[in-house]
N, C-alpha and C positions, 0 to 999 in steps of 0.2 A: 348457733351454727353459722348465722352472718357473718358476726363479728371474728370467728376460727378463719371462715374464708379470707377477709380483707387484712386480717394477719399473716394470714400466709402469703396471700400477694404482694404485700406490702414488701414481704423478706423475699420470695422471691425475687422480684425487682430490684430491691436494694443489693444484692447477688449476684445478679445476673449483670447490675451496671459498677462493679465493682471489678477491679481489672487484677487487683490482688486475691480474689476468693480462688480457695481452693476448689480441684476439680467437681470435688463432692461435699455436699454440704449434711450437715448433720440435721436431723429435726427432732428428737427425740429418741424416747423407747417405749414399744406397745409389751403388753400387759397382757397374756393368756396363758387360756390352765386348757387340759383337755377335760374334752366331754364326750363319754363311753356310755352313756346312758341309753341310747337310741340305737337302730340298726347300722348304723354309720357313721363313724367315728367323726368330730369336730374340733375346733377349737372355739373356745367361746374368749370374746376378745374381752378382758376389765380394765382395759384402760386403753385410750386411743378413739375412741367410736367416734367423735365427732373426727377428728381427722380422717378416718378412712372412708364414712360417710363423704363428707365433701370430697376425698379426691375418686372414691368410685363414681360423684357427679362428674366431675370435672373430666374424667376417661370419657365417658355417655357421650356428655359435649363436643369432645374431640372427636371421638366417632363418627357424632352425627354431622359435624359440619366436614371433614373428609366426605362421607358418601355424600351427601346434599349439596354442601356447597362447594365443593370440587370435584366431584366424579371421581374420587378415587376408593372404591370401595373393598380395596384388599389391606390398604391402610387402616379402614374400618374392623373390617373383618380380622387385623391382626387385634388390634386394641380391645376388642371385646372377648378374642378367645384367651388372649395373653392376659388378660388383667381383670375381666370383671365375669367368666365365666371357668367351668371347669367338667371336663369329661368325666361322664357316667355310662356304665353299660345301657340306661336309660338314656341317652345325649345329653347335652348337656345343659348343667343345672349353672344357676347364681352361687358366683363364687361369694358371696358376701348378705347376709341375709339377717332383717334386724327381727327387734320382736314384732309380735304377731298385732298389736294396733300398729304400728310404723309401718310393718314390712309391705301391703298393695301399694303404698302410694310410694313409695321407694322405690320398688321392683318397676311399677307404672311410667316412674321416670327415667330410670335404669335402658327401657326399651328406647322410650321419647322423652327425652331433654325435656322438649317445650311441650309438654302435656299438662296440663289444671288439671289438679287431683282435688282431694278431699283433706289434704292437709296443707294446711295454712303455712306454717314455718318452713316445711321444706318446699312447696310454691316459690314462697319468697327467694330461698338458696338458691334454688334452682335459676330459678332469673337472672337474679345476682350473678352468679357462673356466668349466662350466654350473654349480660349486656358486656359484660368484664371481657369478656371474649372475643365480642362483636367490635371494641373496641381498639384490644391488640392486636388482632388476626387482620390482616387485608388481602392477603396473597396465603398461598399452599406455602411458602416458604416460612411466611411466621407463624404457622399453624405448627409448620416441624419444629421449631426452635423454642415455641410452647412446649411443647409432647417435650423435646430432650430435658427441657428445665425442670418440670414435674415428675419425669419418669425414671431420668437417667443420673441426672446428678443430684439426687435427694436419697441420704441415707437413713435407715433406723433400726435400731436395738430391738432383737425382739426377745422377750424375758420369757421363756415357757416354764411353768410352775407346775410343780404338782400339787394333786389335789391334799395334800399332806398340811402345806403352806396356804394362810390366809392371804390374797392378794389383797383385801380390802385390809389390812395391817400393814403391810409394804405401804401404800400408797396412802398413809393416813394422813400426809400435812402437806403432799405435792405429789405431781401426778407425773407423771413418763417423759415430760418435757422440761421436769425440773421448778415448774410454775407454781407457787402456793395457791393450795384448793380454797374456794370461797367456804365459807361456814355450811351451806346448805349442801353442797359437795362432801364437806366432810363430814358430814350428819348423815348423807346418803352412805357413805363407805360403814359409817358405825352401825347402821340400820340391819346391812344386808350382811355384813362378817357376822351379826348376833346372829341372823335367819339364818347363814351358812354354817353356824355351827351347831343349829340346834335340829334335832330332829324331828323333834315333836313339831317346828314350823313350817308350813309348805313356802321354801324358798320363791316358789316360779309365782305364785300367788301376792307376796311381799315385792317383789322386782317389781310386778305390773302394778300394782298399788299405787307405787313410789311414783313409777313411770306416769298412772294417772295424774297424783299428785302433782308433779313438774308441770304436767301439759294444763292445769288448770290454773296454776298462774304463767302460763305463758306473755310474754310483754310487762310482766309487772317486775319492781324490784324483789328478787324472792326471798334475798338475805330480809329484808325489812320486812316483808310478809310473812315470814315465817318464825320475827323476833313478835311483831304483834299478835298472831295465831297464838303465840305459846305464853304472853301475856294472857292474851283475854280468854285464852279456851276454859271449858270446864271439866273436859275429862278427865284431866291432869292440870291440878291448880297449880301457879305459879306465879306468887304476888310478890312479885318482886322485879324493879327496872331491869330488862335485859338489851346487852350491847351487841353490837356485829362481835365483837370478841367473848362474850359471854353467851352467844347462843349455842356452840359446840358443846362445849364443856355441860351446859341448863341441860341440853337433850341426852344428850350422854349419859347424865345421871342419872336420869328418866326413864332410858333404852333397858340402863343397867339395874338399876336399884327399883327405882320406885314402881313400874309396870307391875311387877309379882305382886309388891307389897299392896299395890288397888286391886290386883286382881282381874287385870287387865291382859290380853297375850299380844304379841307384836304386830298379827296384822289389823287389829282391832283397832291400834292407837294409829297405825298408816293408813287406816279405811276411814279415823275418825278428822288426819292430818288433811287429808286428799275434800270432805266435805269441808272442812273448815278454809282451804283456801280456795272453795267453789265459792263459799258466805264473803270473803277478803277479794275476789274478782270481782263478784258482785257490784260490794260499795267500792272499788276504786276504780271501775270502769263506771261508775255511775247509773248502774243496773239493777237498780231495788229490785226482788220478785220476791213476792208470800202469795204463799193461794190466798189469804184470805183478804187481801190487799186490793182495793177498786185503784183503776186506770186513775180516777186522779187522786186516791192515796201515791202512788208511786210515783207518778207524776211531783208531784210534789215533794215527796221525797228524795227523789231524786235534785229536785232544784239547790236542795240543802246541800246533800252529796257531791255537787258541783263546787258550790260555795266552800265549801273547807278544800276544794282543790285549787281554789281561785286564791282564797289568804293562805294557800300554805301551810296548812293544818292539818297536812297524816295523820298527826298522833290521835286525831280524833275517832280515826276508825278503831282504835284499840275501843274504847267504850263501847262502840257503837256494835262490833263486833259480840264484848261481852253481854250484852243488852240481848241479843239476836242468838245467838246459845243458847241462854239460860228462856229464852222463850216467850220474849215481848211481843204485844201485838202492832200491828201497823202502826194503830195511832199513837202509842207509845212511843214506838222507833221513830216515829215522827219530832213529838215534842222533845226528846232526849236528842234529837240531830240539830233543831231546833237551839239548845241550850247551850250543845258545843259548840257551834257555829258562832252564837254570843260571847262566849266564854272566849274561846281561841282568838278571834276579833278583836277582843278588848285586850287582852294580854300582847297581843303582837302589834297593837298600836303603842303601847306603853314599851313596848318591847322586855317583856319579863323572860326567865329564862323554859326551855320547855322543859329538862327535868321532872323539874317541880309539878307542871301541867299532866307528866304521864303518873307522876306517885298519884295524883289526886284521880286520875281513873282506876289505877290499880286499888284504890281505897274503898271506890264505889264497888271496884267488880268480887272482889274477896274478902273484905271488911278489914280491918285494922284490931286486934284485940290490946293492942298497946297504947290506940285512941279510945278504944268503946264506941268503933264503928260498926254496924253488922251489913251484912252485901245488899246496896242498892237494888237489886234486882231479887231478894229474897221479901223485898216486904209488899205490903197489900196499895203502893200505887208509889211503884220503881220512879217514876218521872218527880215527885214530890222529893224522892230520900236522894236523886242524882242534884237536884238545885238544890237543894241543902248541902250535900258534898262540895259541890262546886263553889258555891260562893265565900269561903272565908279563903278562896285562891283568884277571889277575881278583885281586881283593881277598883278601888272607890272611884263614884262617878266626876268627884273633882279632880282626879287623875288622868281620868283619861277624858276628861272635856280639856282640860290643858295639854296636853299631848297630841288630841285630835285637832287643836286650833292652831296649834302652832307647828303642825308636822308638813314635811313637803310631799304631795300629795303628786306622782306625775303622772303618766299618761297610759300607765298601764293596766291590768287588769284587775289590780284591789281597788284602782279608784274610781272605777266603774264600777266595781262591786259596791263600793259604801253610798258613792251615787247613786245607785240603781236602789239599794236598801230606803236610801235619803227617802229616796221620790215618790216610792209604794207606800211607805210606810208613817209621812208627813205633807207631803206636797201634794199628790193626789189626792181627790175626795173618795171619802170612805166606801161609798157605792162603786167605783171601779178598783176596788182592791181585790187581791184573791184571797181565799180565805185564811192561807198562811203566810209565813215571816217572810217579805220579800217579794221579789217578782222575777220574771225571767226577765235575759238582762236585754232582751230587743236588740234593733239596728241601731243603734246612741253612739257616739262618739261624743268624749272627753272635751267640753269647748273652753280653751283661756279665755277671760273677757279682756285682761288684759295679754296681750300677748307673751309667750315665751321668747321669741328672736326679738333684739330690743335692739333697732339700730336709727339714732339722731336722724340720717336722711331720708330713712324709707318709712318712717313711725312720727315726721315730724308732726302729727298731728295730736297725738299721745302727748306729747311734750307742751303742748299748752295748758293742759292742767296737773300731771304727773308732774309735783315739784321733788324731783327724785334721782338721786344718780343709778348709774346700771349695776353697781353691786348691791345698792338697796332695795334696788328694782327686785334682782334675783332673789331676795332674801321673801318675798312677799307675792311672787306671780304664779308660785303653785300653792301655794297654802288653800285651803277647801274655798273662803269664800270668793275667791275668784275663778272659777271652776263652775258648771254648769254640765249635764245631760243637754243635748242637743241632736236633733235628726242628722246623719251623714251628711245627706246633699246639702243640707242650711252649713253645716258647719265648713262646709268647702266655699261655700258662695260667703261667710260673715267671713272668714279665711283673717287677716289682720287688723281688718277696716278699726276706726274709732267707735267711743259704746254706743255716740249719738247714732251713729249710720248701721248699725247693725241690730240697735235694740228694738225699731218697730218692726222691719218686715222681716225678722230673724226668731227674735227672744219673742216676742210678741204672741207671734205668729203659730208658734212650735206646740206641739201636743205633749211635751214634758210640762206640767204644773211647775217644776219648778224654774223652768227658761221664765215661761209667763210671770211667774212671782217677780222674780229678777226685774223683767221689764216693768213691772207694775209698780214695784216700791223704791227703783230707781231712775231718775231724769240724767242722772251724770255718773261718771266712774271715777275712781282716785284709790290713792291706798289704804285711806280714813277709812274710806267702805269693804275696804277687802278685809279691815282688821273686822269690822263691825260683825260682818255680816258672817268671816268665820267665827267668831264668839256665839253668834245665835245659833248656825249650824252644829257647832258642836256641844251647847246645849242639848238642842233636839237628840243631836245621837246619843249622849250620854244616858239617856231619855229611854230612849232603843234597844241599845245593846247591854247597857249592864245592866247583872241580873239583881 
């Protein structure tokens, strides 16, 4: 709904400063059928909703800041009886009304602009509108030249169908503005034209489903969440890599063919769609919950679930997912988050392709009979038969110790991540570890020893043992073993200094084990040492991460 509004302003604006646009601008065409079902005849809108939503905001706002913030309350009073309300022998009702979870906090802000409701996305819209607002408007005079921009010269198509014609067939690959529908969009249209044509299905029951289903992955990518849903689920097997262009067509066949053939009815598999992207919000907002789960299983769990968001490794919630379906328990879902974490780790230091990474979960979650695999999570200790899966796709430890020592390591959040691994899992003593893979990643910032900015006059001190030019320099000043964990404040205060001046009351000093190591088993710094010492470090990791 955000992103509908700052397009429309975006065009607005481009429009309005364009001195060629015609008087009336076009935006589309809305999409409705009637609805005779009730005491009072309606129309029910199928295409358009987020646009009419936002500019019945956008009206609200005009209203409210006419009477409020200019005292003009007949200008109010026209805008609300003209555009967002309608006479009834009862007085009058909202001319615009969504379903029955959306519609209070709709209607709530419909009265008041700037009211906190109880829903999160249209909150947000909402805002969005009056800062957009607060911005343009400074006088009654650009308040009116908003109101004619939005009200008077914006035109649209309206298609009224009868109940004869499928609207959700019309609109199957682009919707009323001419736009190609995302995957998940045309998956919703396939959903509800099957519900709309069958009997036997309660339509109004199917809608709100769907409707759940959207709002529970709300903020997440849904195309991708709903290509890995339909990987990993069990209700409807489906072992086979699926693309943003092969998810319509995967569902489809599902909607159409296979549903009967399991034995399954439509709102069953939408009741089954809406819990399985509750399980996928879950793990990608980093939210483990099991009943049977202690505070610091998930806790921990969670830390892992971080970690495949830090390297970059979605594809892992596919397993993870299938693992959590089929009925793993905590500790399980642990060591199997545990393994992907390794797995994924090591393959994207070597840089392997992911492909290959998702056939090898889909292996584990549905078995393979063209390998003589059977489903990881069918046998009597699922966490044994996924590391057996997994490893004849994870890189030899001589691969990725050469990869990991000679890869440029910089300042962002993977290489705080493998540091942060480094330090819990070698450098610190065994009595302050936690009891799983890793640690939380604390207040640490990434310290050069020898610096990144390498300049002759301001480093001339560097340069009395650094026999080195600055492209050789660069070829060797992020590589791991020149790289340390270090506290915030020390790492602003060692800031470029030389290793002598920074190594005792810095490295020394620090409560990372491995600053202290550093200081302990070096008296001097050079490049000799940065090759040395990443060779030993990526020993150790190789040590660590692969399985």
């Amino acid at each position: 709904m955000a992103d509908n509004f700052d397009q429309l302003m975006d065009d607005i604006d481009a429009y309005a400063n364009d001195p060629t646009s015609p008087d009336v601008r076009y935006i589309g065409s809305f999409l409705v059928q009637p609805d005779n079902s009730g005491p009072v005849s309606r129309q029910i809108l199928v295409d358009g909703q987020q646009r009419t939503l936002v500019t019945q905001l956008m009206v609200a706002n005009m209203a409210d800041m006419y009477e409020n913030d200019f005292s003009d309350p007949a200008a109010a009073k026209f805008l609300r009886e003209e555009y967002m309300t309608i006479a009834t022998r009862g007085g009058r009702k909202p001319k615009v009304v969504l379903t029955e979870l959306d519609d209070p906090a709709f209607q709530q802000l419909i009265q008041n602009p700037t009211a906190t409701t109880n829903h999160e996305a249209m909150n947000k819209l909402a805002n969005q509108i009056r800062e957009s607002f607060d911005e343009r408007v400074n006088n009654v005079g650009d308040l009116r030249s908003l109101e004619k921009l939005i009200l008077e010269r914006q035109a649209v198509v309206v298609i009224n169908i009868g109940n004869q014609f499928s609207p959700y067939r019309i609109f199957e690959e682009r919707n009323g503005r001419g736009a190609q529908l995302t995957p998940v969009d045309r998956v919703k249209n396939r959903i509800l034209e099957v519900a709309d044509a069958d009997p036997s299905v309660d339509f109004e029951l199917v809608k709100d489903e769907w409707l759940e289903f959207r709002r529970a992955l709300e903020g997440h990518n849904e195309t991708r969440a709903l290509r890995y849903i339909t990987m990993a689920g069990d209700l409807v097997p489906v072992n086979k890599k699926i693309s943003g262009g092969d998810l319509y067509p995967t569902i489809k066949h599902i909607v159409d063919e296979r549903l009967d053939n399991l034995g399954i009815d439509l709102l069953e598999y939408v009741e089954w769609l809406t819990m399985a992207a509750e399980t996928y919000s879950d793990i990608a907002s980093v939210n483990y919950r099991h009943t049977k789960a202690s505070k610091t299983q998930a806790d921990e769990i969670n830390r892992h679930l971080e970690a495949l968001d830090t390297i970059g490794a979605k594809p892992g919630r596919i397993l993870l997912m299938g693992g959590e379906f089929r009925g793993v328990s905590p500790s399980e879902f642990k060591d199997i988050a545990v393994l992907v974490e390794k797995f994924s780790f090591v393959r994207r230091t070597v840089e392997r392709r992911v492909p290959q990474e998702i056939q090898a979960y889909l292996r584990l979650i549905h078995g393979s009979s063209s390998k003589g695999i059977s489903p990881a999570f069918s046998q009597p200790n699922p966490v044994k038969a996924v590391k057996k899966g997994l490893e004849p796709e994870m890189p030899s430890k001589e691969e990725f110790r050469r990869e990991f020592a000679r890869k440029d390591w910089n300042k962002g959040a993977k290489t705080a991540y493998a540091l942060t691994v480094l330090e819990h899992e070698h450098y610190l003593p065994k009595a302050k570890r936690h009891s799983g893979f890793g640690g939380p990643m604390g207040r640490a910032d990434v310290e050069h020893v020898i610096p990144q900015r390498y300049n002759a006059k301001k480093y001339a001190k560097w340069h009395n043992y650094l026999t080195a030019t600055k492209e050789e320099l660069e070829l060797d000043v992020s590589r791991v073993g020149n790289l340390t964990l270090l506290e915030d404040r020390k790492n602003i205060k060692a800031s470029d200094d030389p290793f002598e001046q920074k190594r005792d009351p810095h490295y020394l000093t620090s409560n990372y084990a491995m600053a202290t190591e550093l200081a302990n088993c070096y008296s001097s710094w050079d490049l000799d040492k940065v090759d040395k010492r990443s060779e030993e470090m990526a020993e150790i990791s190789a040590d660590i991460w692969v399985l």
